[in-house]
Structure formats: structure tokens, C-alpha cells
TORTOR-924032 format. One record per residue: residue number from 1; z, y, x of N, C-alpha, C, O, CB in turn; residue in three letters. Coordinates in nm, 2 decimals, padded with zeros to 4 digits. Atoms other than C-alpha are relative to their C-alpha. Glycine has a CB too. Example, Ala and Ser with C-alpha at 12.3 -4.5 7.8 and 13.67 -1.06 7.14 Angstrom:
   n    n.w    n.v    n.u   ca.w   ca.v   ca.u    c.w    c.v    c.u    o.w    o.v    o.u   cb.w   cb.v   cb.u res
   1  00.00 -00.12  00.09  00.78 -00.45  01.23  00.00  00.12  00.09  00.07  00.12  00.19  00.12  00.00 -00.10 ala
   2  00.00 -00.11 -00.09  00.71 -00.11  01.37  00.08  00.11 -00.08  00.09  00.22 -00.03 -00.14  00.05  00.04 ser
END
This chain:
   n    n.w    n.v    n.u   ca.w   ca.v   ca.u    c.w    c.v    c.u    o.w    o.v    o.u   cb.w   cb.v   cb.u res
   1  00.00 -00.12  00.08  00.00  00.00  00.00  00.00  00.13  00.09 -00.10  00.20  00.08  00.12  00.00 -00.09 unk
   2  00.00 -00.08 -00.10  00.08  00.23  00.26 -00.13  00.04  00.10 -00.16  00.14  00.16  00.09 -00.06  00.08 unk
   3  00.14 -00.08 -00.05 -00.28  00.21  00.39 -00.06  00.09 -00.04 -00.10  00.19  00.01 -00.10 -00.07  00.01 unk
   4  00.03 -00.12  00.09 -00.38  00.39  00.11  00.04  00.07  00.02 -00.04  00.15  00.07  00.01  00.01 -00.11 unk
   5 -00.02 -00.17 -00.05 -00.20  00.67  00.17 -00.03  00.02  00.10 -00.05  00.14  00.12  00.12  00.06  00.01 unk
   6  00.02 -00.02 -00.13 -00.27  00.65  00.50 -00.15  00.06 -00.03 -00.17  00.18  00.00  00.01 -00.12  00.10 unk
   7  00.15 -00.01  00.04 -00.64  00.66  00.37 -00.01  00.14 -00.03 -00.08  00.23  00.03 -00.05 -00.09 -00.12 unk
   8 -00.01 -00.15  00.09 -00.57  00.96  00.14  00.05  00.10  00.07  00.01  00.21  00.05  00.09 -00.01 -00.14 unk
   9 -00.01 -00.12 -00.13 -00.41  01.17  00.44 -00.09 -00.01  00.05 -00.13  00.11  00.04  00.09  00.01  00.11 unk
  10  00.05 -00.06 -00.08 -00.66  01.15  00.65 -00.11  00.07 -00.10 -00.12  00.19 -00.08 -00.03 -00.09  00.10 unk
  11  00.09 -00.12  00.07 -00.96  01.27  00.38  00.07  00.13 -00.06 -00.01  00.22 -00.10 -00.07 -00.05 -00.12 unk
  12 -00.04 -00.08  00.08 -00.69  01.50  00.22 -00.03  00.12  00.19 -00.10  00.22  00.18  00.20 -00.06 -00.10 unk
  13  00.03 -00.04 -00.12 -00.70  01.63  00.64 -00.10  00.06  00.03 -00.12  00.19  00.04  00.00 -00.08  00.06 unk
  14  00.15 -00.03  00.03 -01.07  01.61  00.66 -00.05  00.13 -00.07 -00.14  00.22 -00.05 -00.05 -00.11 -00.07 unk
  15  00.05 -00.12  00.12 -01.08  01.85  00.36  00.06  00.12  00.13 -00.01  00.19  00.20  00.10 -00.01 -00.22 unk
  16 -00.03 -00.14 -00.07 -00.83  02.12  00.56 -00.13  00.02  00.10 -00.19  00.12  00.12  00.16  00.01  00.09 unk
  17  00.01 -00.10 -00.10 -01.00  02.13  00.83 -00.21  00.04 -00.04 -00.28  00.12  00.02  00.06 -00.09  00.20 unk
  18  00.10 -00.07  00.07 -01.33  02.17  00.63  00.03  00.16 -00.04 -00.05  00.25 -00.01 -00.02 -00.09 -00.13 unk
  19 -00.04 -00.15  00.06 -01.17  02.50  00.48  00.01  00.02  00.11 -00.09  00.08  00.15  00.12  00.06 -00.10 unk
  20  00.02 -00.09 -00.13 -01.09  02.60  00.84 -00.06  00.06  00.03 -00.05  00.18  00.05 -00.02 -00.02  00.08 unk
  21  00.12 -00.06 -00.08 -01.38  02.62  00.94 -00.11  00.10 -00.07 -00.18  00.20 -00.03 -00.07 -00.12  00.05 unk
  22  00.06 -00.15  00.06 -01.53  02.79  00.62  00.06  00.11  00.01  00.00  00.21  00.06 -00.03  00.01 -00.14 unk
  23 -00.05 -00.18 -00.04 -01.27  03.09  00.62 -00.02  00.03  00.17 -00.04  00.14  00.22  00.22  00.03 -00.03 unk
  24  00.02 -00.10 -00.17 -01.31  03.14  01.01 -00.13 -00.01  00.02 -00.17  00.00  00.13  00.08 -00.07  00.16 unk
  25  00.17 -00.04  00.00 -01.70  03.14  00.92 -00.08 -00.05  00.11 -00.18  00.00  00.15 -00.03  00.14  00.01 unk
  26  00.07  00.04 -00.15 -01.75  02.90  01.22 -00.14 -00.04 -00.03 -00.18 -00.04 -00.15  00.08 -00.15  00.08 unk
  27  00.15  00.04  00.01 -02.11  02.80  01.27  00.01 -00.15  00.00  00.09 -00.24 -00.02 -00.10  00.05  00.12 unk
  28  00.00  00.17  00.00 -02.24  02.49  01.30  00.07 -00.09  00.11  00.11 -00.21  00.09 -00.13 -00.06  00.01 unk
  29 -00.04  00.07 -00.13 -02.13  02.42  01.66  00.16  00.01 -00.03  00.22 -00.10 -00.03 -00.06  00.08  00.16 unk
  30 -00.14  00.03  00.02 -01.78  02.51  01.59  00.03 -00.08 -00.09  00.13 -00.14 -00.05  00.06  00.11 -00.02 unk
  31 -00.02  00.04  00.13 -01.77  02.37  01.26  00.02 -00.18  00.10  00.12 -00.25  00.10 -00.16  00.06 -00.13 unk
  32 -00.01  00.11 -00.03 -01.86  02.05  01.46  00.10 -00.01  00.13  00.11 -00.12  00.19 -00.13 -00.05  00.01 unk
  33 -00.08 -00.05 -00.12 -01.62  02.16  01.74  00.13 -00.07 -00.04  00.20 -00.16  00.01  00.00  00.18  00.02 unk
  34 -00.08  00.02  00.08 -01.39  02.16  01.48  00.10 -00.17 -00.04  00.21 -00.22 -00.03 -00.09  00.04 -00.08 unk
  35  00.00  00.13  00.06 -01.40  01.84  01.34  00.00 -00.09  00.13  00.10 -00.15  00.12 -00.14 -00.03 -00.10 unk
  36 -00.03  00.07 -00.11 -01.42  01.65  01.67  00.16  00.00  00.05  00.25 -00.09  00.03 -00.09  00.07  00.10 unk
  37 -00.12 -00.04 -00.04 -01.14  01.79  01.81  00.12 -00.03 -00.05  00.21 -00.09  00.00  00.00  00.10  00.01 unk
  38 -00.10  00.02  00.14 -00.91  01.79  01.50 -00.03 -00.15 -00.03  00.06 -00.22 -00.01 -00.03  00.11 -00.15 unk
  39 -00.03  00.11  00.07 -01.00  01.48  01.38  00.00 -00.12  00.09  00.00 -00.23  00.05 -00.10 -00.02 -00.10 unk
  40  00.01  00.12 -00.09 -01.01  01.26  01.73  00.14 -00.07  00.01  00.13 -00.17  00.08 -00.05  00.04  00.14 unk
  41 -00.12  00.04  00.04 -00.62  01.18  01.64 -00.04 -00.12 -00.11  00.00 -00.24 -00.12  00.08  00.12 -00.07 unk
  42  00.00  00.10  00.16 -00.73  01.01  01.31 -00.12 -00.08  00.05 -00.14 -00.18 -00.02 -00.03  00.09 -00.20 unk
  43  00.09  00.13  00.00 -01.04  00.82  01.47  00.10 -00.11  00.08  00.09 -00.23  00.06 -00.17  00.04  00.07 unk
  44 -00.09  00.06 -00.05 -00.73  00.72  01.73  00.12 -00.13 -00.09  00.15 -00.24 -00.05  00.05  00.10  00.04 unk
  45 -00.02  00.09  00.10 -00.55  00.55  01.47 -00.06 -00.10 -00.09 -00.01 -00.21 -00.11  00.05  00.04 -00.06 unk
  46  00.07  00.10  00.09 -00.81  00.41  01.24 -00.03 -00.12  00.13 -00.04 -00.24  00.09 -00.17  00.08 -00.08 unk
  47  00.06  00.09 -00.09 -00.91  00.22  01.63  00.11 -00.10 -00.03  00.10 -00.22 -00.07 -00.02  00.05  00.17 unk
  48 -00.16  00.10 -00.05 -00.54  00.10  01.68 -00.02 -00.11 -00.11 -00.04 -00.23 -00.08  00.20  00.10 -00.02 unk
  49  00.00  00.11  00.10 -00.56 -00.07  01.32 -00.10 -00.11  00.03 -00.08 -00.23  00.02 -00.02  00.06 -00.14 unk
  50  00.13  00.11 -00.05 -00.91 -00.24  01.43  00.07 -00.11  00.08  00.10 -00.22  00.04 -00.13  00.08  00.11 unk
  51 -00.02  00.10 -00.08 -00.81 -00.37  01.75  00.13 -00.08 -00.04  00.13 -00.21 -00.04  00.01  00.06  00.13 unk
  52 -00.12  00.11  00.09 -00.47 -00.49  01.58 -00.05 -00.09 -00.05 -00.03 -00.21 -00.01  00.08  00.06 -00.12 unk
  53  00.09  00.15  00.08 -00.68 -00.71  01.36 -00.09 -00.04  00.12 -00.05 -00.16  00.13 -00.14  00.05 -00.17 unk
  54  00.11  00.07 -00.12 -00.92 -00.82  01.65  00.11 -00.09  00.06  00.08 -00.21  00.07 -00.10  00.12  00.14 unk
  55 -00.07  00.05 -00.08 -00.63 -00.92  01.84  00.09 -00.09 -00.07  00.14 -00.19 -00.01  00.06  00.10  00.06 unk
  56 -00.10  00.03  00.03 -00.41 -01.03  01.60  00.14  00.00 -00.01  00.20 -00.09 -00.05  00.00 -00.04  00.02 unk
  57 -00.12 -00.07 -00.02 -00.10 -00.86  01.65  00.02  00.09 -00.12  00.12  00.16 -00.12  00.00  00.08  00.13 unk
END
């Protein structure tokens, strides 16, 4: 059950840092600047769960 929310923070996330980037009128490069940066935490965790299951642990 808890994945789910896990799930639903990270798009509820996703969304801020969408608005970020429209009020600070970034362009596209920042916009994707953005989103890299900010969201390379949450591709860090979605890995951990992977390799957990690959491994079995």
C-alpha cells in the first residue's frame, strides 16, 4: 500500500516542479534543467526498488 503513495508523491512532486518552472518562465533548457536535477532523487529510489527485486533482498 505504501507504494502507492509513494507513487502519488512522486507525480504529486513532478507536478511542483512543473509550476516552478512555469512561474520562473524557465525555457526549455531550464525547464529540462529543472526536471533533471530535481527529479534525479526520485529516479534514485524508483532504481533502489528495481534492483531490490533483481536481487532479491
Amino acid at each position: 500500500m505504501s507504494t502507492y503513495g509513494v507513487a502519488a508523491f512522486i507525480l504529486f512532486m513532478l507536478f511542483i516542479i512543473a509550476e516552478i518552472a512555469i512561474k520562473s518562465k524557465a525555457g526549455k533548457m531550464g525547464t529540462a534543467i529543472l526536471f533533471f536535477v530535481l527529479a534525479f532523487g526520485m529516479v534514485g529510489y524508483i532504481a533502489k526498488g528495481i534492483i531490490q527485486k533483481m536481487w532479491g533482498i
